[in-house]
C-alpha positions, 0 to 999 in steps of 0.5 A: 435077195432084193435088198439093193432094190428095197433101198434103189426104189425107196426114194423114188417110190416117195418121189411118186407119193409127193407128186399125189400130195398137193402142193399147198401141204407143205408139212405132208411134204417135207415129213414124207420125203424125209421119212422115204429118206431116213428108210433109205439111210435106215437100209443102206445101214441094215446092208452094212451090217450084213455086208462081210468086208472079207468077201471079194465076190460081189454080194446082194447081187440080183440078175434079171436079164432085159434085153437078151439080145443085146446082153443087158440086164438089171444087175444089181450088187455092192462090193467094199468100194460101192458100199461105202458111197451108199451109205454116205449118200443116203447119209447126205440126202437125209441131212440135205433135206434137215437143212431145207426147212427153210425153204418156201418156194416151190417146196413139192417140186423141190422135194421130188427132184432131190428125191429122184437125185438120190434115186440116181446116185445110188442107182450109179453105185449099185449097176453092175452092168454099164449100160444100167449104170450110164442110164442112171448117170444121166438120170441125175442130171435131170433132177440137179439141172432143176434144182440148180436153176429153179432154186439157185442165186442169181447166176442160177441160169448160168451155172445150171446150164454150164453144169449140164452141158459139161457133164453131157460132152463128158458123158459123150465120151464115155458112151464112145468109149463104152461102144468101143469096147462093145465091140470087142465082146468076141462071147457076147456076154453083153454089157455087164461090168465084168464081161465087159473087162474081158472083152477090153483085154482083146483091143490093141493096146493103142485104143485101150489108152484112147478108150481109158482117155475117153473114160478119164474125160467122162468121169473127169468133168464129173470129179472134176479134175483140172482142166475139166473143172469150169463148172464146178465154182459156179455150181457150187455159188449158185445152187442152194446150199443142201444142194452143194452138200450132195453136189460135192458130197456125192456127185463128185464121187461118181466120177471117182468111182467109175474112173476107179473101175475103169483103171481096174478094166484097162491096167495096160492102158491106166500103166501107160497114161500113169505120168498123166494121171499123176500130173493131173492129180498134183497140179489140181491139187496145188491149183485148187489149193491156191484158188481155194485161198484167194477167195473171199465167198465161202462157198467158192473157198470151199469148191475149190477145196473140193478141186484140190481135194478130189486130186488127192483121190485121182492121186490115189488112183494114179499110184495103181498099188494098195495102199494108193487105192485104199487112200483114193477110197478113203479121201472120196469118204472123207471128202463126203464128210467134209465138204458135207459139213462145211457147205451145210454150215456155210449155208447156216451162216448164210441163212442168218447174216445173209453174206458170204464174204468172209471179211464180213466175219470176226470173232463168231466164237464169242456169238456162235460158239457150236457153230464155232466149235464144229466149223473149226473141227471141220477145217483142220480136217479140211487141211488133214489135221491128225485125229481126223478121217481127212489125216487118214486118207491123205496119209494112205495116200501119201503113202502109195504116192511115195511108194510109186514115185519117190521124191515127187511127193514134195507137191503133194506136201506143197499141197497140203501146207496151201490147204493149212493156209486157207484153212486156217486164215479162215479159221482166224477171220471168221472167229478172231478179232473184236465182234462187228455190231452187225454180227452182234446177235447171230442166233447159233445153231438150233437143236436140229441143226446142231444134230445134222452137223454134229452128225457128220462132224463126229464122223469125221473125228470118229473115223479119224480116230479109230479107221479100222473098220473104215478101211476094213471095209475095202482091204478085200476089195482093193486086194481083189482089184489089183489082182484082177489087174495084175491078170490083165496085164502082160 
C-alpha cells in the first residue's frame, strides 16, 4: 500500500510545482496550492473510508528500511488515534488557505511555507519510527518560523523566535530521552515505535520517569501546558490569522499525540508521575480559563482558551483508563474544530473593522447576523454546551477523571464554569447592547467565507450530535493501548 505516502508527499510535491510558478501569478498560485490541498483532504477521507475502527493492528502500513545499521526505517501506518489528526489537519489546511485570499504580500513564499507545514504535520501523524517522526517534528518549525515572522503583526519578530527557541529546548528534551532508550535496545531492533517500547521495559524504573520527564517537557511546550506555555499568546496575536487556525487546530496536538504515545511506551513511569499529570492538567485548565476571561484581544482570549482546553486533554491522559483516554482524543478533535473556528472568524472580523478589542464590539447581531450565528454556536461549544462535540470530550473526560480520582473533579467543574464566563461575556459584548456608528456597516460574511466556517461549525454541532462514529473511530485503539500497558507493568 502506498496510500499514506500519495497523501504524506501531496503537499509537498505542490510545494515544488509553486517554487516553478513565477511570483507575479498570484492566482496560478493560490489555485495550485489549494488544489494540492483539497487532493490531500480528498485522500485523508479515501483512508478514512477504508480504515476498519475494529482493527487494532496498524493499517496502510509501509516499511522500507533506511539505515540498517542503525535500525531506521521509512515506516509509515495509522491507527484510531493518528486517523482522526489526518483528516483534520488536511481539514485545516484547506480551510487555512480559503481564508487567505486576502492576503497580497509575499503570496508565493506564503503558499509554499503552508505547504511544507502540512507536509510536517501530517508526516508527524503518519511516523512509525522515531527517528522519522523527530525529523518531521522539526521539519515544521521551519515553515511556521516564517510565516510567524515574515507575515505576523508587529511583534512578528518576537513571537516567531519565542516560539522557535521553545519549541527546539523542548525538542532538547525529547532527543535525550529518545537516546536513552536507544540504549537499551538490547535486539536492536532499531528506532521503530514499537521496538523502541520493548526496550524501554528494560531500564531501571528511575530513569523510565526521567525519560517520560523528558518527553513531558518535548511534547509539553508543544501542547502546551503550564508552565511551558509562554509562547503560546504571542504566537497566536501576532501570526496571521490562518495561520492561528493551524498553529492551534493542529500543531498543539502533536504534543498531545506523542505524550500519548509515550504514556502507552512507559506505563511504570506515566504510574509514577500520574499526581503530576493530574496537577498540571487542572491547574492550566483553571489558569488558562482565567487568563482567557481577562483578556480583552480576541485572539489572545481565544489562546488562552487553548491552554485551558489542551489541559483538558493531558487530563485525559493522566487518568490512564478508557474512557479518560477515549475523552483526550476526543477534546484534541474537538479543540481542532473549534479553536479552527473561532480564530477563522476572529480573523474575518479583524479583516473588516481592523480591532481586536472586544469593548470595540455591541450588538453585531443586527449587522452580521451569520457571523453572529456561527460565532455564538462555536462558543457554547467552547464552554461544552450540550449538543456539542466539545460537551462530548469533556463528559468522557469528566468521566474517567472521576473514575480515577473521585472528588477532585470539583476543579475540573471550576474550570468549565470560568470557560462559561468568558464565553459568554463575549457572547454578550460582541452582539448585545445598541449598534456603534462605526460598526454600522460591517459587511457579513461572503458565500466562500461562510462555506469555510460553516464547514467546521456544522462539525462541531454534528459530532456532538451524533458521536458514534467519532468514538468508534478509536474504541479499538485505546482498548489496544491500555492492553499494551497493562503488559508493561509489573
Amino acid at each position: 500500500m502506498v496510500m499514506l505516502s500519495a497523501l504524506l508527499w501531496t503537499p509537498a510535491l505542490g510545494a515544488i510545482l509553486l517554487v516553478l510558478v513565477s511570483g507575479r501569478n498570484s492566482r496560478l498560485i493560490r489555485i495550485v496550492a489549494n488544489l494540492f490541498s483539497l487532493a490531500a483532504l480528498l485522500l485523508a477521507c479515501l483512508l478514512l473510508v477504508q480504515f476498519d475502527a475494529n482493527d487494532t493492528a496498524l493499517q496502510f502500513s509501509e516499511f522500507y528500511p533506511l539505515n540498517p545499521k542503525l535500525g531506521s526505517a521509512y515506516a509509515l501506518g495509522v491507527d484510531g488515534l493518528s486517523m482522526p489528526m489526518l483528516v483534520l489537519a488536511t481539514l485545516l489546511t484547506c480551510i487555512s488557505l480559503l481564508a487567505s485570499f486576502s492576503l497580497s504580500d509575499s503570496i508565493k513564499g506564503y503558499h509554499i511555507s503552508i505547504l511544507l507545514l502540512e507536509f510536517g504535520m501530517l508526516g508527524v501523524f503518519m511516523a512509525q519510527d522515531w527517528a522519522l517522526f523527530y525529523i518531521f517534528w522539526e521539519v515544521t518549525l521551519i515553515p511556521l518560523f516564517f510565516l510567524i515572522d515574515r507575515w505576523g503583526g508587529k511583534r512578528r519578530h518576537a513571537a516567531s523566535l519565542n516560539f522557535v527557541l521553545y519549541t527546539m529546548g523542548g525538542s532538547v528534551f525529547m532527543l535525550l530521552s529518545l537516546l536513552a532508550i536507544s540504549q537499551y535496545d538490547l535486539e536492536n531492533q532499531g528506532s521503530l515505535m514499537a521496538s523502541m517500547g520493548q526496550a524501554a521495559q528494560n531500564m531501571p524504573v528511575v530513569e523510565q520517569v526521567l525519560v517520560l520527564l523528558g518527553f513531558l517537557i518535548g511534547f509539553g511546550v508543544k501542547m502546551p501546558i503550564f508552565p511551558l506555555h509562554g509562547w503560546l499568546p504571542l504566537a497566536h496575536v501576532e501570526a496571521p490569522s490562518p495561520i492561528s487556525i493551524l498553529l492551534s487546530g493542529i500543531l498543539l496536538k502533536m504534543g498531545a499525540y506523542g505524550l500519548l504515545r509515550c504514556v502507552v511506551m512507559l506505563p511504570v513511569a506515566a504510574k509514577l508521575i500520574q499526581p503530576l499529570l493530574v496537577f498540571l492538567a487542572l491547574f492550566g485548565m483553571i489558569y488558562g480559563g482565567l487568563l482567557a476571561w481577562r483578556q480583552r484581544d480576541l485572539k489572545a482570549m481565544v489562546a488562552y482558551s487553548s491552554l485551558s482546553h489542551m489541559g483538558v486533554v493531558l487530563l485525559g491522559i493522566a487518568a490512564l483508563n478508557q474512557t479518560g483516554f477515549t475523552g483526550a482524543i476526543l477534546q484534541m478533535t474537538a479543540h481542532g474544530l473549534i479553536a479552527g473556528a473561532l480564530f477563522l472568524l476572529v480573523g474575518l472580523l479583524y479583516e473588516r473593522t481592523h480591532t481586536r478589542n472586544i469593548q470595540d464590539y455591541s450588538s453585531l447581531v443586527q449587522v452580521m447576523p451569520r457571523f453572529a450565528t456561527l460565532t455564538t454556536l462555536t462558543l457554547l461549544a467552547a464552554m461544552g454546551l450540550p449538543g456539542s462535540v466539545g460537551f462530548i470530550a469533556e463528559l468522557h473526560t469528566l468521566i474517567g477523571g472521576f473514575q480515577q480520582w473521585g472528588g477532585l473533579m470539583v476543579f475540573f467543574s471550576l474550570s468549565i464554569l470560568i470557560s462559561a464566563a468568558y464565553a459568554m461575556r463575549t457572547i454578550g459584548l460582541l452582539f448585545t447592547g445598541p449598534v456603534k456608528p462605526q460598526m454600522r456597516d460591517i459587511a457579513d460574511l461572503k458565500s466562500l467565507e461562510l462555506m469555510a466556517s460553516g464547514v467546521l461549525v456544522g462539525g462541531i454541532v454534528l459530532f456532538g450530535l451524533l458521536p458514534a462514529p467519532l468514538i468508534e473511530l478509536s474504541t479499538a485503539t485505546v482498548g489496544k493501548m491500555l492492553a499494551v500497558m497493562g503488559e508493561r507493568l509489573p
